[in-house]
N, CA and C of each residue as an Amber inpcrd file, in Angstrom:
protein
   261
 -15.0430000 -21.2470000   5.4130000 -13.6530000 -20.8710000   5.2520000
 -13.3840000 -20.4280000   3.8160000 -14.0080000 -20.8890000   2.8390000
 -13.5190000 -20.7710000   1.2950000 -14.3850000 -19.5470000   1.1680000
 -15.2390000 -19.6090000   1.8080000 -16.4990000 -18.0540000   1.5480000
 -15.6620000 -16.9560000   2.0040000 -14.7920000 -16.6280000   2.8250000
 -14.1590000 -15.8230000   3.8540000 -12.7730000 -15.8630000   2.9220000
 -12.4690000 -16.8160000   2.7860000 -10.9040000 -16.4980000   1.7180000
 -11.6610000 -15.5010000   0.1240000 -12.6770000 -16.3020000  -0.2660000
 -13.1810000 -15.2030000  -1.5940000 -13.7520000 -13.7590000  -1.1260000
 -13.9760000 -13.2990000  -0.2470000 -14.4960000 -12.3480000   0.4080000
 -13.4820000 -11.3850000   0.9100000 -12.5720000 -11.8320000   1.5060000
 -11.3280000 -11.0690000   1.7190000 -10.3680000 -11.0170000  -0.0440000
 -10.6360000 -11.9270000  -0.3420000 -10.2690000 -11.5770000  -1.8990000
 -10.7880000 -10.3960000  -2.8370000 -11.7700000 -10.3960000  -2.9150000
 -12.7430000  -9.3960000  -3.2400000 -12.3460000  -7.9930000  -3.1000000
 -12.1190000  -8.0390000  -1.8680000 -12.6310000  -6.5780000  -0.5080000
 -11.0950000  -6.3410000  -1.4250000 -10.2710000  -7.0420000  -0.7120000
  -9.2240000  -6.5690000  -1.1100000  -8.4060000  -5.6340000  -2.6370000
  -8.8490000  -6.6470000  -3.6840000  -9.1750000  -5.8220000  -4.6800000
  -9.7540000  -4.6940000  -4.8970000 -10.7160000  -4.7930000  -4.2670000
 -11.9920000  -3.2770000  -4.3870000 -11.2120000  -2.1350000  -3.8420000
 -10.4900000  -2.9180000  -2.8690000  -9.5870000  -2.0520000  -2.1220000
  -8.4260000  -1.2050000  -2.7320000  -7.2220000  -1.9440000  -2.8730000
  -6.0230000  -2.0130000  -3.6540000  -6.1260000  -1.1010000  -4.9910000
  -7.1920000  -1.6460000  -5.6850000  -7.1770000  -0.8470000  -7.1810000
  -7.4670000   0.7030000  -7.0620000  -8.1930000   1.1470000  -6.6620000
  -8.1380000   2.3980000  -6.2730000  -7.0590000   3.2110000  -4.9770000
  -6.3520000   2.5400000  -4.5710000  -5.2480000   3.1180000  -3.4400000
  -4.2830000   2.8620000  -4.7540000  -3.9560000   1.8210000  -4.9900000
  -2.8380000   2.0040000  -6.2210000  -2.6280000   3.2170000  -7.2360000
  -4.1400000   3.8570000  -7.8180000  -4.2690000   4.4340000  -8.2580000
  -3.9350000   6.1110000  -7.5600000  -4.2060000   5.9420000  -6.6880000
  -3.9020000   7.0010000  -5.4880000  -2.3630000   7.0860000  -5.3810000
  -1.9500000   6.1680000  -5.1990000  -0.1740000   6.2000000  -4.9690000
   0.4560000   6.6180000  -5.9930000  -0.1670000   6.0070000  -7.7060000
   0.6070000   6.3150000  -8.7560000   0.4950000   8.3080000  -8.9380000
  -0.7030000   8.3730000  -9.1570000  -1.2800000   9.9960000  -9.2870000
  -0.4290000  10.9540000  -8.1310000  -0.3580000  10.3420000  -6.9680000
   0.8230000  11.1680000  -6.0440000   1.7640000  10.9410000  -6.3660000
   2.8920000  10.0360000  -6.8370000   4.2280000  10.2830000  -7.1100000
   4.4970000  11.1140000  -8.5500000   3.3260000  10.9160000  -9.2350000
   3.4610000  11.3540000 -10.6190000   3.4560000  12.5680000 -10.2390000
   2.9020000  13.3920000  -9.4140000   2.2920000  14.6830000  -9.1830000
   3.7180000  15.6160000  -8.7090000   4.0790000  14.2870000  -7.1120000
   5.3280000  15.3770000  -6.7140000   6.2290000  14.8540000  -7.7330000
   6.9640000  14.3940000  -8.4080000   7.7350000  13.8090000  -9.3380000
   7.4600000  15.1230000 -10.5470000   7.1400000  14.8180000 -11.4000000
   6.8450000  15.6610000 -12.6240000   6.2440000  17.2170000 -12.5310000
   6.2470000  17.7790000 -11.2270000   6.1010000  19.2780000 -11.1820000
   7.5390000  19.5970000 -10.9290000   7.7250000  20.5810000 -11.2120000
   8.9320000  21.2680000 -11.3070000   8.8450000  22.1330000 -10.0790000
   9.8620000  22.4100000  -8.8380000   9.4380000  23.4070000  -7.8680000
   8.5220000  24.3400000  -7.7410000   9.1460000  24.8860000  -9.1180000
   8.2900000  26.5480000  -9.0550000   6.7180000  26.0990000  -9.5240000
   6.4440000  25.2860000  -9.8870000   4.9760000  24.9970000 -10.5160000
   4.2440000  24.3900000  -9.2470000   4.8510000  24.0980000  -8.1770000
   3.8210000  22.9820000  -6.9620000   4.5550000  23.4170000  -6.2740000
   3.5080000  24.7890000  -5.4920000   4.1560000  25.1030000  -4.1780000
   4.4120000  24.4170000  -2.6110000   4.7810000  24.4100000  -1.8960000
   5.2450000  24.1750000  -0.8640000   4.3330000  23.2800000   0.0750000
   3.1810000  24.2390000  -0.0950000   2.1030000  23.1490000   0.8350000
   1.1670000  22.3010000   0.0960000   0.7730000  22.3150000  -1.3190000
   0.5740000  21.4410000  -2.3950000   1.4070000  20.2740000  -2.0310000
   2.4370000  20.4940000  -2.2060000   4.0810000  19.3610000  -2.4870000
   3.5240000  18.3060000  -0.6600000   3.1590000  19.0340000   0.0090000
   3.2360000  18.7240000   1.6060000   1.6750000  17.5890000   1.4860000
   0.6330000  18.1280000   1.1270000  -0.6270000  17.3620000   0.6770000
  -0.2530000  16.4450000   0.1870000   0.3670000  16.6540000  -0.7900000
   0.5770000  15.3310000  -1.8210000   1.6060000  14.1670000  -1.2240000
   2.0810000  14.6650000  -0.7910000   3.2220000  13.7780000   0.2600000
   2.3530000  12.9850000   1.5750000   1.6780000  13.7710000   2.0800000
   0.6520000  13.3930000   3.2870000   0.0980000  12.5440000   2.7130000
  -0.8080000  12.6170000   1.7230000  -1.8390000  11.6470000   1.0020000
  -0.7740000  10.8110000   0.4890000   0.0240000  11.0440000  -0.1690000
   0.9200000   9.4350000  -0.6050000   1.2770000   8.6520000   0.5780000
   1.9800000   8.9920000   1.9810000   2.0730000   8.5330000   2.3610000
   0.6180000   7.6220000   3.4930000  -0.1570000   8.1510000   3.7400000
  -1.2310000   7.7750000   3.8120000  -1.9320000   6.1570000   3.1230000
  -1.6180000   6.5430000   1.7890000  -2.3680000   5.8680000   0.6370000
  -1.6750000   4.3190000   1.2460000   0.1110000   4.6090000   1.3930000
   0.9970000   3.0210000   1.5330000   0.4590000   2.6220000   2.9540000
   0.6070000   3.4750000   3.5270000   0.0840000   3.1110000   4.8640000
  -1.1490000   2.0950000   4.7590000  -2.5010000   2.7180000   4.5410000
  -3.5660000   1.8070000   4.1090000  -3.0380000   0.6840000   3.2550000
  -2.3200000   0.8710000   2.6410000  -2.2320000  -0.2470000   1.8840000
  -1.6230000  -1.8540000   2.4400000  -0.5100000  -0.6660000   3.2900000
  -0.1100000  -2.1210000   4.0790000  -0.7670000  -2.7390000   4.8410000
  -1.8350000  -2.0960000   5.7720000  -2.7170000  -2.4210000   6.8550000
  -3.3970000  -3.4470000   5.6450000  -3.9380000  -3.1780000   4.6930000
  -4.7130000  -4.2860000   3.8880000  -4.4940000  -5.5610000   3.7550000
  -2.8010000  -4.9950000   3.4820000  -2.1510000  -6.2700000   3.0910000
  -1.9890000  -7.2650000   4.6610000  -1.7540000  -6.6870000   5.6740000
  -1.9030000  -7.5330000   6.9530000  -2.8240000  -8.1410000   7.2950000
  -3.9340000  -7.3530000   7.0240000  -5.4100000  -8.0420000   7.3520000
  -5.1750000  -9.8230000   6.3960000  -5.2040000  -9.3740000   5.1780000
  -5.1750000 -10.4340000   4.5590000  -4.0340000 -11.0900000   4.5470000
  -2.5550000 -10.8350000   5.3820000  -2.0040000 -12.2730000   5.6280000
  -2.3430000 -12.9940000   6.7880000  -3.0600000 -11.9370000   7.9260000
  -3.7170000 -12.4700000   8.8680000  -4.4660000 -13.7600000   8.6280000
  -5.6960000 -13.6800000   7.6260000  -7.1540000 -14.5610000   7.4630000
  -6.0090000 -15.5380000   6.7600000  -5.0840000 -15.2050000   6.0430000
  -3.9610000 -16.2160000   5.1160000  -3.7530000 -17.8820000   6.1080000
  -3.4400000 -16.8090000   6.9380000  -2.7080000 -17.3060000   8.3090000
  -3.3870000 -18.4360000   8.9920000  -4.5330000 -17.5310000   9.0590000
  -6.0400000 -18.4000000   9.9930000  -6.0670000 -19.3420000   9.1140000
  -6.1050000 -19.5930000   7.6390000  -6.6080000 -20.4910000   7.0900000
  -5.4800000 -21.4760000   6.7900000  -4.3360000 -20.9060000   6.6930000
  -3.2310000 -22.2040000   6.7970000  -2.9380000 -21.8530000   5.2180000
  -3.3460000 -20.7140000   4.7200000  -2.4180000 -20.6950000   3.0330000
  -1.8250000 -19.7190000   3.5520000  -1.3610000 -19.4230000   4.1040000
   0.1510000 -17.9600000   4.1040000   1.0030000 -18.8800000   3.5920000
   2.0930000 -18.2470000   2.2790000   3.0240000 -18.7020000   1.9480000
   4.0530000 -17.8110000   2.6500000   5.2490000 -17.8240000   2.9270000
   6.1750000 -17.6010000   3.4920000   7.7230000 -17.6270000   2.4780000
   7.9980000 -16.5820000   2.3420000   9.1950000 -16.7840000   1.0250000
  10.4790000 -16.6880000   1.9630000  11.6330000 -17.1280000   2.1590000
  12.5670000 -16.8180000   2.6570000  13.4550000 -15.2630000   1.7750000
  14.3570000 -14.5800000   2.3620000  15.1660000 -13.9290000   1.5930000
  16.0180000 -13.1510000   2.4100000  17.2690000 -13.0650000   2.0430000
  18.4580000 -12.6030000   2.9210000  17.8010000 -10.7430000   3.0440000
  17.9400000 -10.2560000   4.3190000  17.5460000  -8.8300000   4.5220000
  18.7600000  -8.2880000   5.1610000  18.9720000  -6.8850000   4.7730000
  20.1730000  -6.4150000   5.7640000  19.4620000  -5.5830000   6.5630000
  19.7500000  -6.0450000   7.8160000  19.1720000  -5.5020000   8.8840000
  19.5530000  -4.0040000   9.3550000  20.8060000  -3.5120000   9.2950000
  20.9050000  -2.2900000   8.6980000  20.1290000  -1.0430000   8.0210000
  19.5450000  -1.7570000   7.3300000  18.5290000  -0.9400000   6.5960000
  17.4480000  -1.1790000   7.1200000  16.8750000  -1.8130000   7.7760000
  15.5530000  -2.1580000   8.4280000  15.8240000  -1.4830000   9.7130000
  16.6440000  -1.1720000  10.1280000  16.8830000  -0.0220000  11.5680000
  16.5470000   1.0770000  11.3660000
């Protein structure tokens, strides 16, 4: 069990640090070009791949509250959500 919590620890990192890096370089990209400099289907790539990048990222993050889960350390934070916005 402790081999499998450091292992999903690991992965995860190996993981994360380079998608992070991926997410920052895409917002910086569509963010700081100016229209006329990042045409249309550039702007569309970069959007695809950003959104992509969170995507993976969240799946990561599930995996590992999953094994969290299995092992009985998932912490659980409470916090008021407006459901509104989650629709």
């Amino acid at each position: 069990a402790k081999q499998q919590e450091q292992f999903f620890a690991a992965v995860s990192h190996e993981l994360r640090t380079p998608l992070h890096g991926i997410i920052g370089q895409s917002e910086y990209l569509i963010q700081d070009f100016e229209e006329d400099q990042l045409c249309s289907e550039a702007k569309a790539t970069l959007e695809m791949i950003l959104q992509s990048a969170r995507s993976l990222s969240l799946q990561i993050n599930d995996i590992l509250d999953s094994a969290s889960l299995k092992e009985g350390t998932l912490k659980i934070r409470q916090e008021k959500v407006d459901v509104s916005q989650a629709i």
